[in-house]
C-alpha positions in Angstrom: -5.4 -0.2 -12.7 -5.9 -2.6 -15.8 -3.3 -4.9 -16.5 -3.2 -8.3 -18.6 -7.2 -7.7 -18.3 -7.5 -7.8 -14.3 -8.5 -4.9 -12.2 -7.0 -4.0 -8.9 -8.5 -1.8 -6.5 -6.4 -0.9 -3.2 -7.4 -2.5 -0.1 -5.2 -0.9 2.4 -5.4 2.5 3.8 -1.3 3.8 4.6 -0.7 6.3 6.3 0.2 9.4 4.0 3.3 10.5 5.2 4.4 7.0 4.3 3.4 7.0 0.9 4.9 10.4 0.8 8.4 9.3 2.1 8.2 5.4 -0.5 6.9 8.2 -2.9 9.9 10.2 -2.9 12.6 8.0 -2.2 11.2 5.8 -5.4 12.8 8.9 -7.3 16.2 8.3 -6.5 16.6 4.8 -5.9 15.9 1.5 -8.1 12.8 -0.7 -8.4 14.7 -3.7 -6.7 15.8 -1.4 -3.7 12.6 0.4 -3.3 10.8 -3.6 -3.1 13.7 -4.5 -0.4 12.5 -1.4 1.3 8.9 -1.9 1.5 9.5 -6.0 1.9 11.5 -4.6 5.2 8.8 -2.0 6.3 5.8 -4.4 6.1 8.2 -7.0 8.3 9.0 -4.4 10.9 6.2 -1.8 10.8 2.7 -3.9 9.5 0.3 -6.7 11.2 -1.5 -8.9 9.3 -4.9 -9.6 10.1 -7.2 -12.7 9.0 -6.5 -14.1 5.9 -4.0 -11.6 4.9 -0.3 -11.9 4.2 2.6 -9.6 4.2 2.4 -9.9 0.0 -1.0 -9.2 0.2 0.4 -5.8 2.1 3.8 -5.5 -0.1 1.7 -5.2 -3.2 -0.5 -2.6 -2.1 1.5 -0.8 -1.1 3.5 -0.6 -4.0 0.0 -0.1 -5.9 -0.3 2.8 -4.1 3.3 4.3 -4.3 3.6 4.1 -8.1 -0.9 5.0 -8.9 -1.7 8.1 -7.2 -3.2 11.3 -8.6 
């Protein structure tokens, strides 16, 4: 994805069915509530590893919900 010139390129692999569920639920609620939502599930459900942070992980995944074929 290009935007304001810089490329991003996913560096996470999620599990599908979670995409699936952000995927669908992205349909019927807000942007805001969908980011409280992920911002919860990376707390609860994600590790971090070296030099990674839960943003790092947020935006990914959000990445991935909203640019998928």
């Amino acid at each position: 994805m290009k935007k304001n010139n810089i490329t991003y390129e996913p560096r996470f692999t999620w599990n599908e069915d979670t995409l699936t569920a952000f995927r669908l639920e992205s349909n019927y609620i807000s942007y805001e509530e969908l980011l409280n939502e992920v911002e919860k599930f990376v707390e609860n459900s994600c590790h971090t590893e070296d030099g990674e942070t839960e943003e790092d992980l947020i935006r990914d995944l959000l990445y991935q919900i909203f640019n998928y074929d």
